[in-house]
Steps between C-alpha positions, in 0.01 A plus 500: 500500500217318715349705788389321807120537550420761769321292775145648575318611825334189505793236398677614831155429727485210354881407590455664850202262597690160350819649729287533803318131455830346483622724786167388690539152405877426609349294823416152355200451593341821338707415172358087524130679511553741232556249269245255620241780457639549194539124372102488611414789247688324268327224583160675463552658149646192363171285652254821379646509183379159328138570686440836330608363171263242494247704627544817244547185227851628394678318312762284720787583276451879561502487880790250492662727246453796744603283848807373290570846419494603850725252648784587238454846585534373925860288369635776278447739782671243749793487226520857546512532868711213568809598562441838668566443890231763576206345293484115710217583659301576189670233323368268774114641459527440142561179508233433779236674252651292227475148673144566645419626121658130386302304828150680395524379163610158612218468670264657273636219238426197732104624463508396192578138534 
């Protein structure tokens, strides 16, 4: 027989605050800002990422290994949250972080030409 995990103290804050973001954000324009602050982080980590590389002269296959990493971790959490009603809004600021992830390191490759 499989229990079911007891949720923790902190589990449930962190469920509360996502529930009152997408309570906050139900007017469109607050939602539409949400995730353009959030596709500009994106943006930002994916465009920092390739400079502190080269600066800390890591190897590029580690820090691609470790961005690749992180955007399957983004999709398998969007696979996840898909097809729960409830979860839209976070499944729309996932994929903002994940296309400003992909647009930084677009741009970070056209450097190099």
């Amino acid at each position: 027989m499989v229990l079911k995990p007891q949720k923790t103290k902190f589990q449930l804050k962190i469920v509360e605050n996502i529930q009152t973001l997408s309570i906050w954000a139900n007017n469109p324009w607050r939602r539409y800002s949400i995730s353009l602050i959030t596709l500009l982080i994106g943006y930002f980590f994916g465009s920092s990422l390739g400079m502190v590389s080269a600066v800390l002269e890591i190897m590029d296959p580690v820090a691609a290994f470790l961005s690749i990493f992180f955007i399957e971790i983004l999709i398998f959490l969007r696979r996840n949250l898909k097809f729960e009603r409830k979860k839209k809004f976070l499944v729309l600021l996932l994929d903002s972080l994940r296309l400003g992830l992909f647009y930084g390191f677009f741009t970070e490759s056209l450097k190099l030409l």
